[in-house]
C-alpha distance (Angstrom), angle and dihedral (degrees) to the residues before:
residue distance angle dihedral
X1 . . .
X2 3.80 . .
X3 4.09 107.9 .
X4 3.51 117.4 -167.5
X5 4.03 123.5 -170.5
X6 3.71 140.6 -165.2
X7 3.57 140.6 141.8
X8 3.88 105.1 94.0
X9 3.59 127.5 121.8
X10 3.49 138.4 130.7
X11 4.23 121.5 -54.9
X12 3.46 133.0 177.4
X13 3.88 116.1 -114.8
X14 3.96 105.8 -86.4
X15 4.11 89.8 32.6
X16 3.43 130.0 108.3
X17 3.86 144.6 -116.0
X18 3.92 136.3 -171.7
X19 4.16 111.8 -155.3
X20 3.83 112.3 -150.5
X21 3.99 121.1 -153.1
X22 3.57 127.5 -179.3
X23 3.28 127.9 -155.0
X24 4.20 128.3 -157.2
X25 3.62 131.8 168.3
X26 3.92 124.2 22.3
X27 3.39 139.0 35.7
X28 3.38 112.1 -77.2
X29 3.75 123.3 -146.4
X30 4.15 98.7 -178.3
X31 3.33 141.9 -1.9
X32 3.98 131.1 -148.8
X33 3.71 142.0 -179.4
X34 3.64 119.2 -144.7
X35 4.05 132.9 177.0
X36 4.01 137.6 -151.3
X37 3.81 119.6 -160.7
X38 4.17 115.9 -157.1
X39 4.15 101.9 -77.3
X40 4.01 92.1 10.1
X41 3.55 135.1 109.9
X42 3.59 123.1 -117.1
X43 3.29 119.5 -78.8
X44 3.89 138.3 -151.1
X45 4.03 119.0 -126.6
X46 3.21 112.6 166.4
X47 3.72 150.2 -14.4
X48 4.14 144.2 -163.1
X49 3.47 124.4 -169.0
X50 4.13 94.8 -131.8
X51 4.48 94.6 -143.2
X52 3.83 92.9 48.1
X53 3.67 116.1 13.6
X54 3.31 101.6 -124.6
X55 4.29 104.3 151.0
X56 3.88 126.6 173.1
X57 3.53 127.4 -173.5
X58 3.93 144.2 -159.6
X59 3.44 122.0 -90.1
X60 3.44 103.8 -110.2
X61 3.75 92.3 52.9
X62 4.06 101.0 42.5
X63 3.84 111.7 118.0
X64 3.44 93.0 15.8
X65 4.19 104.6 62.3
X66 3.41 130.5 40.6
X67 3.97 124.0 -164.4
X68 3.91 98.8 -146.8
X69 4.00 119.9 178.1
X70 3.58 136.9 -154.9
X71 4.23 108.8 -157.0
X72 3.98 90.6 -168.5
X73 3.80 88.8 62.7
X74 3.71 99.6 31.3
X75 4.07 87.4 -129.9
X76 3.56 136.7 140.1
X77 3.73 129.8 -152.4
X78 4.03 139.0 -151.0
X79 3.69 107.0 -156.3
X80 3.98 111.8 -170.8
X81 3.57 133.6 172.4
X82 3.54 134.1 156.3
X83 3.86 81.7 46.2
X84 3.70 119.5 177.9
X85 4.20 139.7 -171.2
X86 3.76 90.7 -87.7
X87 3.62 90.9 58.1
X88 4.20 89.0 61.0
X89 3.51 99.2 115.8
X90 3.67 144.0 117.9
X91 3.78 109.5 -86.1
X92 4.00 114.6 -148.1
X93 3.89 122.1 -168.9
X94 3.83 115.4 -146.1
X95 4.16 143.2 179.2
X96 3.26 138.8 -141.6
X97 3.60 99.9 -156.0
X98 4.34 101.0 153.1
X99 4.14 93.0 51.7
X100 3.75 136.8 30.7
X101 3.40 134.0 -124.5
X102 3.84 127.9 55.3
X103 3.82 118.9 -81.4
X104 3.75 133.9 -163.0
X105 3.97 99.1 -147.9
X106 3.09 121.2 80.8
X107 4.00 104.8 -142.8
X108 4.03 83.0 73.5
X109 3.55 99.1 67.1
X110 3.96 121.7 89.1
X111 4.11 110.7 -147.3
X112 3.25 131.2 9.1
X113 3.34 132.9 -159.0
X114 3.90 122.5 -125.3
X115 3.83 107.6 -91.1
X116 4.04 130.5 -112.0
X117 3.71 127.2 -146.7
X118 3.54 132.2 -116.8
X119 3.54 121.3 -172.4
X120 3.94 120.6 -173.9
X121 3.82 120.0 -154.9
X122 3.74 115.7 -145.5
């Protein structure tokens, strides 16, 4: 699967931000987003199982992103608000296209697409 992603840029802490991914090529099965600050790991986000719709999310992100899909335009999104420094990171969309269900590492995911930024101002 080909993943392309856009939507980052640079917000002010208490803005918001909606992360586009598109998807092209196989079936996919799940979708996730995942982010990697400067010296961090990567990092899971958020997830939606693409049949049902089923999402979860980390911790520090619940009530303030949503993972929303749209099946007729095989594309993911990463709606933030309430965003803050610690969310400055690079934001990477991924798919699980060889096994179902949604996943939180990120070594279980099959493409990846190729990262934007987004950098929140305090």
């Amino acid at each position: 699967v080909q993943l392309q992603a856009s939507g980052g840029g640079l917000v002010q802490a208490g803005g918001s931000l909606t992360l586009s991914c598109a998807a092209s090529g196989r079936t996919i099965n799940a979708m996730g987003w995942f982010r990697q600050a400067p010296g961090k790991e990567r990092q899971f986000v958020a997830a939606i199982n693409w049949s049902g719709g089923s999402t979860d999310y980390a911790d520090s992100v619940k009530g303030r992103f949503t993972i929303p899909r749209d099946g007729a335009k095989n594309t993911v999104y990463l709606q933030m608000r309430s965003l803050n420094p610690e969310d400055t990171a690079v934001y990477y969309c991924a798919a699980r296209t060889r096994f179902s269900g949604i996943s939180y590492q990120p070594r279980f995911y099959d493409d990846w697409g190729q990262g934007t930024l987004v950098t929140v101002s305090s």
